[in-house]
GUFI-260616 format. One line per field, with one value per atom (N, C-alpha, C): residue in one letter; x, y, z. Coordinates in steps of 0.02 Angstrom, whole numbers. Layout:
! residues N
residuo	A, ...
east	X, ...
north	Y, ...
up	Z, ...
! end
This chain:
! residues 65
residuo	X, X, X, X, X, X, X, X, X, X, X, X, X, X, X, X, X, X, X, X, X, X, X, X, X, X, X, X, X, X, X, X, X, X, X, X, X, X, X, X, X, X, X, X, X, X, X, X, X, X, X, X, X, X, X, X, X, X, X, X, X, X, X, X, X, X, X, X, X, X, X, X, X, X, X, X, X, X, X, X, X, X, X, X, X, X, X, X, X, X, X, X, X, X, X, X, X, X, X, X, X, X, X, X, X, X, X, X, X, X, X, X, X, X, X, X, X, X, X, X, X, X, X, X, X, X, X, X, X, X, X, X, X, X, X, X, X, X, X, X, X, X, X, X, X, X, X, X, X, X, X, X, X, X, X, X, X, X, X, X, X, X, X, X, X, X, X, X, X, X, X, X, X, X, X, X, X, X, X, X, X, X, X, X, X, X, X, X, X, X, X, X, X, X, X
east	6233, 6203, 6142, 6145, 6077, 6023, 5964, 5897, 5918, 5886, 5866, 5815, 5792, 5736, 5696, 5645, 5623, 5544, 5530, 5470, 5404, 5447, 5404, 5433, 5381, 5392, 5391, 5396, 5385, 5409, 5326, 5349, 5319, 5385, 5378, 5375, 5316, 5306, 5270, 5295, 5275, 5284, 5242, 5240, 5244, 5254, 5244, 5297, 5349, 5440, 5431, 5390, 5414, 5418, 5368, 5364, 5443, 5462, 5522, 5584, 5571, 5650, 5623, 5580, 5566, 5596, 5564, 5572, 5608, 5670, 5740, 5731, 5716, 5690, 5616, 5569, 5535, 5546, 5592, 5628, 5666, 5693, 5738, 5689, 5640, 5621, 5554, 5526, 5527, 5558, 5625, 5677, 5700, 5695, 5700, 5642, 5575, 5518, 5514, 5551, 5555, 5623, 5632, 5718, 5721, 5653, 5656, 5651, 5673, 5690, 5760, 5765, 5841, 5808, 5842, 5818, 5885, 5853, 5887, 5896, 5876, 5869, 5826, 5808, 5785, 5777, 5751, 5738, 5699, 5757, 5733, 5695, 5635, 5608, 5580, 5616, 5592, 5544, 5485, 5434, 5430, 5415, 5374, 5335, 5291, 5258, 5248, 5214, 5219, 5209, 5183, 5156, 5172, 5188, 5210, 5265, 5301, 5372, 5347, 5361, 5350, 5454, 5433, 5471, 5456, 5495, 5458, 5547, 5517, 5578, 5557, 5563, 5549, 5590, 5575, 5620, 5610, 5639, 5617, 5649, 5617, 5657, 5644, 5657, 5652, 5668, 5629, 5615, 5669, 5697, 5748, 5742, 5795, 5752, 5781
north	6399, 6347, 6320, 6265, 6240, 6217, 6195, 6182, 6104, 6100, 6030, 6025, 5971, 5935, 5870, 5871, 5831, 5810, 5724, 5727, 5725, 5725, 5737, 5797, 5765, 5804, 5783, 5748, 5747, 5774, 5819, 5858, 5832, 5852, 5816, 5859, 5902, 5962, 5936, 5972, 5968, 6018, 6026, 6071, 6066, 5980, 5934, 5917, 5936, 5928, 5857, 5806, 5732, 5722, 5747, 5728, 5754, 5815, 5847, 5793, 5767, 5738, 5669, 5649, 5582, 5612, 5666, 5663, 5658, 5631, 5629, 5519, 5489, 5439, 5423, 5459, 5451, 5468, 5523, 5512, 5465, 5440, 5364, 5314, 5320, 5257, 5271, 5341, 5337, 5320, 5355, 5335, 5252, 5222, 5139, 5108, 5159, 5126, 5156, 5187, 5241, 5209, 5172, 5159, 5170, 5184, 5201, 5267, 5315, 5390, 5422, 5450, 5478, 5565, 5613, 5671, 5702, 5771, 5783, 5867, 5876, 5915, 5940, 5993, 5985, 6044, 6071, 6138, 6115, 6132, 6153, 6233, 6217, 6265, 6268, 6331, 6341, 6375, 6397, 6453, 6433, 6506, 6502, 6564, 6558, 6612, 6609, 6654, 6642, 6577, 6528, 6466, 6414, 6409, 6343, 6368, 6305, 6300, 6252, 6275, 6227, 6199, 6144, 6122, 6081, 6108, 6069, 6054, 6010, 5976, 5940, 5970, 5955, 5924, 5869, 5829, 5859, 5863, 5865, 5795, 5751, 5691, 5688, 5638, 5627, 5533, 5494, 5409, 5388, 5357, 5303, 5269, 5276, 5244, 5202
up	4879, 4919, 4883, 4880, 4842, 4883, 4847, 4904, 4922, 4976, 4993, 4988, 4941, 4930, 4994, 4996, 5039, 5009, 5037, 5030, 5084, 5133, 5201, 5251, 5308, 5367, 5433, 5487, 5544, 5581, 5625, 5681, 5762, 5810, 5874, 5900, 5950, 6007, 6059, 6105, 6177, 6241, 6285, 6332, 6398, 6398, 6460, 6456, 6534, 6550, 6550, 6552, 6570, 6483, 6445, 6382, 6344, 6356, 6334, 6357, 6404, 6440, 6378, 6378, 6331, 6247, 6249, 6164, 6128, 6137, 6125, 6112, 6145, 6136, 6105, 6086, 6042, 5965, 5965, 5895, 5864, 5910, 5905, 5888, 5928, 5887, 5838, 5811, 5768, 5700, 5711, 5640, 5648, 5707, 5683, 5641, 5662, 5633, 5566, 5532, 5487, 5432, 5445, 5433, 5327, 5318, 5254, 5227, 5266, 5258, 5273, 5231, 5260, 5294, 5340, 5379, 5347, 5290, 5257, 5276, 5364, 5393, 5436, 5475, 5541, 5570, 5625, 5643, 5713, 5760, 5824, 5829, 5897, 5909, 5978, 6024, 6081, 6102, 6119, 6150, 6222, 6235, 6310, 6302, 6363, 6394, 6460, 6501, 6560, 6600, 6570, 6621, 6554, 6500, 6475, 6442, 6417, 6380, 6337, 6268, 6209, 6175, 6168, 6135, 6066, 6005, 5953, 5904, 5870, 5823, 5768, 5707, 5645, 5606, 5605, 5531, 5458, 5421, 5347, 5306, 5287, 5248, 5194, 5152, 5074, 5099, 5073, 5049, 5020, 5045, 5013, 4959, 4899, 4834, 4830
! end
């Protein structure tokens, strides 16, 4: 298996359920505003503890040449 290379990163977290039900549409239109990166992979991530729930989601991209 070989590496994937990338030259960025954007990461989307949140702990607020109205923000979580959105974040699925703020990624969207990040990558329209973005339309010059390809996401050359990604990594969901859940936490909690007793009184919050984190949700986070990491792009890894590399620039369109």
């Amino acid at each position: 298996m070989g590496v994937i290379s990338f030259t960025g990163v954007k990461v989307f977290s949140t702990t607020l359920a109205r923000d979580r039900e959105n974040m699925g549409e703020n990624i969207t239109k990040w990558l329209k505003e973005n339309q010059n990166v390809d996401v050359v992979d990604k990594i969901v991530t859940q936490s909690s503890d007793k009184e919050f729930h984190c949700l986070t989601i990491t792009l890894f991209y590399r620039h369109k040449s």
